[in-house]
C-alpha positions in Angstrom: -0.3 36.6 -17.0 -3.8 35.2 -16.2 -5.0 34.3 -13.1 -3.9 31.3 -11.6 -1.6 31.1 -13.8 2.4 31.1 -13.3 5.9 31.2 -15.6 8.4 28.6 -14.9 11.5 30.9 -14.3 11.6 30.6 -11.0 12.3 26.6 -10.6 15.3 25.0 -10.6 16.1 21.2 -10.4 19.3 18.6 -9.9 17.4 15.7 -10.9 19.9 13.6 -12.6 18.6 9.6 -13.9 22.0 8.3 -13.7 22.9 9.8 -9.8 19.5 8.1 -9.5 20.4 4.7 -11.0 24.1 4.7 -9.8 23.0 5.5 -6.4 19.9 2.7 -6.2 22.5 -0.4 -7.3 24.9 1.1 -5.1 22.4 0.6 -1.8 21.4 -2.8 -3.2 24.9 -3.6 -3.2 25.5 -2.6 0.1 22.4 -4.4 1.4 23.6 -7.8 -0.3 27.0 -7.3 1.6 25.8 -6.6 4.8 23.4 -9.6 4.7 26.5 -11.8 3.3 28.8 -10.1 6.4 26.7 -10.7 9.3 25.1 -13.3 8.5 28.5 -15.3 8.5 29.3 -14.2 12.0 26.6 -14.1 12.9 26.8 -18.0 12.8 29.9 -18.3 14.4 28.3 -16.3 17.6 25.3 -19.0 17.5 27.8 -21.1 18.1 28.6 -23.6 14.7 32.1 -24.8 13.8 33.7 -22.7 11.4 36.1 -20.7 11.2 36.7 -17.3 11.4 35.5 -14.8 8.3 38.7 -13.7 7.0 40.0 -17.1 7.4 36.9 -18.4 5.6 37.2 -16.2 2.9 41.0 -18.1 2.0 39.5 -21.3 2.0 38.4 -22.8 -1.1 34.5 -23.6 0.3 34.8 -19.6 1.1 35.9 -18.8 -2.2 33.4 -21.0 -4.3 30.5 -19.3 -1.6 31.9 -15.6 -2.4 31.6 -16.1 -6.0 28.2 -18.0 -5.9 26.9 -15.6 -4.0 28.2 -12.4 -6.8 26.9 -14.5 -9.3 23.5 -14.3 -7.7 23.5 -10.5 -6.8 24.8 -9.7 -10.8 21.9 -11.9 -11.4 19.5 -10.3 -9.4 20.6 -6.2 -10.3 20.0 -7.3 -13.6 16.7 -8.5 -13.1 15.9 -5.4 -11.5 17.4 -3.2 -14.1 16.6 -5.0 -17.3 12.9 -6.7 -16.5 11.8 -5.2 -13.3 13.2 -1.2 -14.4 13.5 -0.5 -10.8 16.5 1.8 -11.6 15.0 3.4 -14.4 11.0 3.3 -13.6 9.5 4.7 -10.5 6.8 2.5 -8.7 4.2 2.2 -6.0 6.2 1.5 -2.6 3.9 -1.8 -1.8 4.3 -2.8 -5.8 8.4 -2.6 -5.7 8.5 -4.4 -2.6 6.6 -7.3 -3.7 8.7 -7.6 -6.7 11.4 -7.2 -4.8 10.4 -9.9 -2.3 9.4 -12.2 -5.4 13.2 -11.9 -6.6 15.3 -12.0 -3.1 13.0 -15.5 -2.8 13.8 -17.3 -5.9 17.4 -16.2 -5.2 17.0 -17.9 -2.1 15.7 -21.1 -3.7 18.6 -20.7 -6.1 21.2 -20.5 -3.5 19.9 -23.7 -2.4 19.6 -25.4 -5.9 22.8 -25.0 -6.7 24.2 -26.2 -3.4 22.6 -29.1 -3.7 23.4 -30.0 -7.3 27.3 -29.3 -6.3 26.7 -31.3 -3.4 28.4 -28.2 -1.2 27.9 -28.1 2.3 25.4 -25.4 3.4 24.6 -24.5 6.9 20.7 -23.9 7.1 20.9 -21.4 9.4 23.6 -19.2 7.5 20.8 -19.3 4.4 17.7 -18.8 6.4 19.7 -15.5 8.2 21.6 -14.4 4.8 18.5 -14.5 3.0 16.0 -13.0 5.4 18.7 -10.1 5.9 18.6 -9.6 2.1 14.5 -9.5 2.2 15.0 -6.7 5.2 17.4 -4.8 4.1 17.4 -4.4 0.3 13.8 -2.6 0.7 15.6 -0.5 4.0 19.1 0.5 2.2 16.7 1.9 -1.3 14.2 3.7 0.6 17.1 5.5 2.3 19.2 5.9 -0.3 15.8 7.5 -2.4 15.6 9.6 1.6 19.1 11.4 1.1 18.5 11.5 -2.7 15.3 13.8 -2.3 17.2 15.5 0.7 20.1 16.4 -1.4 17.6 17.1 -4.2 18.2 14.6 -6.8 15.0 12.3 -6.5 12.5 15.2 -7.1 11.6 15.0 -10.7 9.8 17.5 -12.4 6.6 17.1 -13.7 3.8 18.4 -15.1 0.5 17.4 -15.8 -1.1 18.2 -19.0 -5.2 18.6 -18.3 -7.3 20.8 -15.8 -10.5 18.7 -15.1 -11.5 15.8 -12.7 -9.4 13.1 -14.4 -5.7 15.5 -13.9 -6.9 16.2 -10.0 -6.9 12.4 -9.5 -3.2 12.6 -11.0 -1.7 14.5 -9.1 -3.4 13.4 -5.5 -2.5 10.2 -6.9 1.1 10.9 -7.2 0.9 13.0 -3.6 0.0 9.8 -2.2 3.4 8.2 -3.1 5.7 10.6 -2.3 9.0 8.6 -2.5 7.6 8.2 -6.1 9.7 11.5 -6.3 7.0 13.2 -8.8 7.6 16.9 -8.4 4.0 18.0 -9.8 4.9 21.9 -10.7 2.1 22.5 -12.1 -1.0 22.0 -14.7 -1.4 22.9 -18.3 -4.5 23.1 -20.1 -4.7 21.0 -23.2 -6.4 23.7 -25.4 -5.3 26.5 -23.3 -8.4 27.7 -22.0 -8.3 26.7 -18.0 -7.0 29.9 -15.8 -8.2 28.2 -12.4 -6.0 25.2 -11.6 -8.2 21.6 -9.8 -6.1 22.5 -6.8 -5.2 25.2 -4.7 -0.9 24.4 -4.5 -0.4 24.0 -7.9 -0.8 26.6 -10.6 -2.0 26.3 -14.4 1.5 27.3 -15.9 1.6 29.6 -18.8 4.1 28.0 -20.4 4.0 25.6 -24.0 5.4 22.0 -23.9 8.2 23.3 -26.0 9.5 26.2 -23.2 9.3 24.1 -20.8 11.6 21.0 -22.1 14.1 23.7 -23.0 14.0 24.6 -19.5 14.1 21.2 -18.0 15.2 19.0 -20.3 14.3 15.9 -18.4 10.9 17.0 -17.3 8.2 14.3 -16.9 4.8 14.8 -19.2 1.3 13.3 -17.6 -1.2 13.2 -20.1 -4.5 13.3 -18.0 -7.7 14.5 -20.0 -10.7 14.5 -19.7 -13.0 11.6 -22.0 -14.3 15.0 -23.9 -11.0 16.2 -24.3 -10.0 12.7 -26.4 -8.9 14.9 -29.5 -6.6 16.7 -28.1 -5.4 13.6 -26.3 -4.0 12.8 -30.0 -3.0 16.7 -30.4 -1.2 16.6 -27.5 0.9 13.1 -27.7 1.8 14.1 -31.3 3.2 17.4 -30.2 5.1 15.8 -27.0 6.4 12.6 -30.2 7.4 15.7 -32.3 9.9 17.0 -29.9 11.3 13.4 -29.1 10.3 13.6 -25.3 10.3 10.2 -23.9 9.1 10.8 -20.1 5.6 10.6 -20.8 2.6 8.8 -19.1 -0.8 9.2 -20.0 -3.4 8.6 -17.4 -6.7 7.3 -18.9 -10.0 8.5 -17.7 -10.7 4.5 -16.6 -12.8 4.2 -13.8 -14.9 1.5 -11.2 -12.3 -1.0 -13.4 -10.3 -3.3 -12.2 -6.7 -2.7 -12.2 -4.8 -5.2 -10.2 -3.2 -8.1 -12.1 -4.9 -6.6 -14.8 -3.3 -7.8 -18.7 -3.1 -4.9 -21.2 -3.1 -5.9 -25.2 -3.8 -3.9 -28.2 -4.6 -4.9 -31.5 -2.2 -4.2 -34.8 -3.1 -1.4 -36.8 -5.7 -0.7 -34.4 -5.8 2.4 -31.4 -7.8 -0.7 -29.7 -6.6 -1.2 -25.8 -8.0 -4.3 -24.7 -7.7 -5.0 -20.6 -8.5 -8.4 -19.4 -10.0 -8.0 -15.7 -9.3 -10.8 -13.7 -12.0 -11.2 -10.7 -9.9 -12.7 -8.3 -12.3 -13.0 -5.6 -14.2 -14.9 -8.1 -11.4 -18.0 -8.4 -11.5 -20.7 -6.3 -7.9 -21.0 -5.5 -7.7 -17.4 -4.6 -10.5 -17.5 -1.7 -8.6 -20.6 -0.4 -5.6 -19.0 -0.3 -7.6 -16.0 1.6 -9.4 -18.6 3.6 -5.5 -20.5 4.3 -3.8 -17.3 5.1 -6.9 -16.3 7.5 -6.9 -19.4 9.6 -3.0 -19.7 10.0 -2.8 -16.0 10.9 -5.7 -16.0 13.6 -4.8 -19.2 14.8 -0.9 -18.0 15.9 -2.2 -14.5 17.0 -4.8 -16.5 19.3 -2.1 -18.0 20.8 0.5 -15.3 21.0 -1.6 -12.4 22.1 -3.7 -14.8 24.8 -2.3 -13.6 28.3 -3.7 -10.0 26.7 -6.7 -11.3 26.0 -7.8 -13.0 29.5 -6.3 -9.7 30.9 -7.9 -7.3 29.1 -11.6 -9.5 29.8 -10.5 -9.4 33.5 -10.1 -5.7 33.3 -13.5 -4.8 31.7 -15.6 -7.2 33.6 -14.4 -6.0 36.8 -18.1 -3.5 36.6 -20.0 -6.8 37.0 -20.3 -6.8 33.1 -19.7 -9.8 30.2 -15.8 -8.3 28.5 -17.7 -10.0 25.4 -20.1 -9.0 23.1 -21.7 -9.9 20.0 -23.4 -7.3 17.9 -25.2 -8.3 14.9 -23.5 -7.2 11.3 -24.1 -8.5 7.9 -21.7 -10.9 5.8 -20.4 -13.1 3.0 -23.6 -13.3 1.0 -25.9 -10.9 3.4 -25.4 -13.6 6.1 -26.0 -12.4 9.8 -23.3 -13.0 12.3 -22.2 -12.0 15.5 -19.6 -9.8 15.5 -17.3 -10.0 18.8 -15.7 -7.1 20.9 -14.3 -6.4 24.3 -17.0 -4.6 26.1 -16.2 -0.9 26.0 -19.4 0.5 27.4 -21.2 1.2 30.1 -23.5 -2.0 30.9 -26.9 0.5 29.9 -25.7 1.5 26.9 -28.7 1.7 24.9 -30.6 3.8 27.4 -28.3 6.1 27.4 -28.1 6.5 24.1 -31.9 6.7 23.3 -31.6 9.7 26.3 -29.1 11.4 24.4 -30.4 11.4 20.7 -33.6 12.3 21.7 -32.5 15.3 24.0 -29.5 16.4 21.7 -30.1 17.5 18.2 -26.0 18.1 17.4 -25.5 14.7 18.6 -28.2 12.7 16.8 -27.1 14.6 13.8 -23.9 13.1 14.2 -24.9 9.7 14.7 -27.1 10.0 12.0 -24.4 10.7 9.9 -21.6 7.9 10.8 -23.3 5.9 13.2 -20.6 7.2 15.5 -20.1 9.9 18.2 -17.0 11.3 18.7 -17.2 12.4 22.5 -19.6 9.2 23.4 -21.0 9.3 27.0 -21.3 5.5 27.2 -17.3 5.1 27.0 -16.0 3.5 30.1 -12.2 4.6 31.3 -11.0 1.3 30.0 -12.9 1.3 26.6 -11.5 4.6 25.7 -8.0 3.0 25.8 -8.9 -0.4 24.2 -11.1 1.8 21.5 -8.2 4.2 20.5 -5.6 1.0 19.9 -8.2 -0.9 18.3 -7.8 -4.0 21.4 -11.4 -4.0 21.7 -11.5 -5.7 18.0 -9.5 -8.4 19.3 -12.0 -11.5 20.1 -13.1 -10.6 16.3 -9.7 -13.4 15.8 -12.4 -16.0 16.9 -15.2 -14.8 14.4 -12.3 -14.9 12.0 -11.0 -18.7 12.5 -14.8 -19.8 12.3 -14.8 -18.0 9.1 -17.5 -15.4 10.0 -15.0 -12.8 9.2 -11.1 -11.9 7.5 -8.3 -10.6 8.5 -8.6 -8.3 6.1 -11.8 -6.8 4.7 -14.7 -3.9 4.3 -15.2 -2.9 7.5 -18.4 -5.1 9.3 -21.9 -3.3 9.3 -25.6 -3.5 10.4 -28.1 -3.8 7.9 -29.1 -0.5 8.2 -26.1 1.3 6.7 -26.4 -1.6 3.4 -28.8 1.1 1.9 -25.3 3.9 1.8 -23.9 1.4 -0.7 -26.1 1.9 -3.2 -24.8 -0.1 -6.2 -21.6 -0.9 -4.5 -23.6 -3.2 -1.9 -22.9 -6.4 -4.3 -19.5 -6.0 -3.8 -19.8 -6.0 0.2 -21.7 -8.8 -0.3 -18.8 -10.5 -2.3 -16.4 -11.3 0.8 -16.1 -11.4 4.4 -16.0 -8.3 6.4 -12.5 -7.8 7.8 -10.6 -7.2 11.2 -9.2 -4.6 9.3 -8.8 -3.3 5.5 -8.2 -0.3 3.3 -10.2 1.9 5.3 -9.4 1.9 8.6 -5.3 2.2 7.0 -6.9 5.4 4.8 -8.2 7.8 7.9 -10.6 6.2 9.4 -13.0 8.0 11.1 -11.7 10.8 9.5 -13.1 10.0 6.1 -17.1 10.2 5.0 -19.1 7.5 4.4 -18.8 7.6 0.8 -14.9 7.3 1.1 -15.5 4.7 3.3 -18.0 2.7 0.7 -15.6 3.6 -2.2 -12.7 2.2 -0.7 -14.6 -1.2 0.6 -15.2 -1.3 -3.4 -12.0 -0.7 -4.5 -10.5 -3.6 -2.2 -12.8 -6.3 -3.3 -12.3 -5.4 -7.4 -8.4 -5.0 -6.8 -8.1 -7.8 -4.3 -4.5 -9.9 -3.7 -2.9 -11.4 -0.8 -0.2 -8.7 -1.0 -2.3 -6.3 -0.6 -3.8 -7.9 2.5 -0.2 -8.5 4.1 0.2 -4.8 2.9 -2.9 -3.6 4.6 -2.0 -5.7 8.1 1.4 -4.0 8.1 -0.1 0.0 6.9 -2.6 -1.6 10.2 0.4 -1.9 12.5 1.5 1.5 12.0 -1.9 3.3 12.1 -2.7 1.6 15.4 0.3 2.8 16.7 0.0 6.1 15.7 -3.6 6.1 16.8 -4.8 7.8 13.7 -8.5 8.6 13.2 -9.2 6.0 16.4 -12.3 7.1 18.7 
């Protein structure tokens, strides 16, 4: 066997698509029911008229409700199964959710719809509580159910990724970056056989042929990712995966610096053309007003919510005879200058102390240098270190954000001086506002280099959506909480 390399006798799967599918409409189910259940008492305990479930249930309004509400769930597994292929597909978590959000909506609107064309009497508060149940708990009761699937060891499915070069070790980190994805990457294989050393350390080049291993694992899942050189035996290989009749295969294109969200695919008969239409979507009007919309509504209601933190945090950092406010100049929308606001977490002669430091210690200017950062930073008062590691210190940034200086969501803001690190990509940091928060700071931080940093700035502005931003603000919550990569 050569090195690196690695036989497949020694794995051994229960991956079963229909425990899979069975199970997934069975949670569904159970999240409609609990949604329909408590959301009728829970009415009753808010204190309207009716009567009493069971009792509900024998009445005719009850009846014509149970069965409107079945129709609607057969209505919406359908849609899941039949269009959507959450049952037989596996997706991003953030991309089933919105789709799943999208549906439980229009089933809301439905519900509504048909109440008011059968002139039935609805109790607003049942439907806003049934249906916002139904939005919670359909994404809760799948992502558990996929939780005791994978513990009991029928979620994993096998897979295997068929290249060695750059392209296939995007793959696989890729698919380690959505676990409940349930890909079980088991290994490589090289297209023309030739690779020993596999493009990461976990995961061996298997010395197996495509035909071994489907006898082995008969539903094992093919990823076809090769390099642009390797396009021949792109062909070689999809004929020879057609030829056996597998039907779990993927190939992963070597497309890249493209725009893939809300991107159209089409190809052209008789032709091996693949045509993408990008949409710019930072580029249409209606899609930086809906930005601008969701940015002023969001700031405005966290301004007022989050104020008695505000005036106390000032109070706290101004008690050293200080301003609790600063403005430090970063660059914009368009390369405009603004001032970008933050509690005060430093000592009042910062800057001094600084200069001192880089000039007397090499390690530490070699570290500033690098991130414009310092790790253990000497100007840190006892009160910035907290505010700094749960991000509180960003909070006046709401006001740069509701004069529209800034986003919610966004590269992260810099000084002129770091423009030059973006090389190429500086057009696209020039393209929006900088951002409270954005893919970044939910991707490690101050744990990741620069050039991580820049190329995920990039990615958000070519990929941009307003899901994505309320997926961000959420992936924020959790990171803040955690306190990942915050110094």
């Amino acid at each position: 066997m050569m090195p690196g390399k690695q036989n497949m006798t020694q794995f051994d799967f229960k991956f079963s698509p229909w425990v899979n599918r069975f199970n997934l409409i069975f949670a569904d189910l159970i999240a409609f029911s609990i949604a329909f259940i408590v959301s009728r008492n829970l009415i009753e305990i808010l204190g309207e008229k009716n009567p009493g479930f069971l009792q509900w249930m024998n009445t005719t309004p009850g009846q014509a409700r149970i069965w409107v509400f079945l129709l609607l769930v057969t209505l919406s597994i359908t849609w899941f199964w039949v269009h959507l292929r959450h049952y037989t597909y596996r997706k991003p978590f953030w991309n089933e959710l919105r789709e799943v959000s999208i549906t439980i909506l229009a089933l809301a609107v439905a519900d509504l719809a048909l109440a008011a064309l059968a002139k039935w009497q609805l109790s607003r508060t049942y439907w806003v509580i049934l249906w916002s149940l139904s939005l919670v708990l359909v994404p809760l009761c799948r992502y558990g159910m996929k939780k005791l699937l994978y513990r009991l060891g029928y979620w994993q499915w096998p897979s295997v990724i068929i290249g060695c070069g750059e392209n296939a070790k995007d793959a696989y980190l890729a698919l380690q970056s959505e676990k409940m994805m349930g890909f079980d990457v088991i290994g490589f294989i090289a297209p023309d056989g030739q690779c020993a050393v596999s493009p990461v350390q976990d995961k061996p080049v298997l010395n197996e042929d495509i035909g071994s291993l489907v006898k082995r694992i008969p539903d094992i899942k093919f990823f076809v990712a090769v390099e642009y050189e390797q396009r021949d035996q792109l062909d070689e290989c999809l004929r020879n995966l057609t030829q056996r009749k597998i039907r779990n295969i993927s190939v992963i294109p070597t497309i890249r610096g493209v725009p893939l969200y809300g991107t159209d695919v089409s190809h052209f008969f008789s032709h091996e053309v693949l045509m993408l239409r990008i949409r710019n979507n930072l580029a249409r009007f209606s899609a930086r007003f809906l930005k601008r919309g969701f940015d002023v509504l969001v700031s405005s209601l966290l301004i007022f919510l989050l104020s008695p933190v505000l005036v106390y945090i000032g109070w706290k950092v101004s008690r050293d005879g200080g301003s609790p406010i600063y403005g430090h100049e970063r660059v914009g929308l368009k390369g405009r200058k603004f001032k970008c606001l933050k509690f005060r977490s430093m000592i009042i002669n910062s800057q001094e102390v600084l200069q001192n430091l880089l000039a007397t210690d090499p390690e530490a200017k070699a570290e500033w240098d690098k991130d414009f950062k310092l790790k253990n930073d000497p100007r840190i008062t006892q009160i910035g270190h907290f505010i700094r590691k749960t991000s509180l210190d960003e909070l006046p940034q709401l006001w740069n954000v509701l004069k529209g200086e800034m986003s919610l969501v966004g590269p992260r803001p810099v000084v002129e001086a770091e423009l030059e690190r973006y090389g190429d990509d500086v057009d696209y940091y020039f393209m929006t506002k900088p951002g409270m928060t954005g893919l970044w700071q939910v991707s490690g931080r101050n744990d990741t280099d620069y050039a991580t940093r820049v190329y995920l700035d990039a990615w958000y502005v070519k990929n941009w959506s307003l899901w994505y931003d309320i997926a961000i603000m959420f992936k924020t919550i959790n990171v803040v909480l955690k306190r990942d990569g915050a110094y």
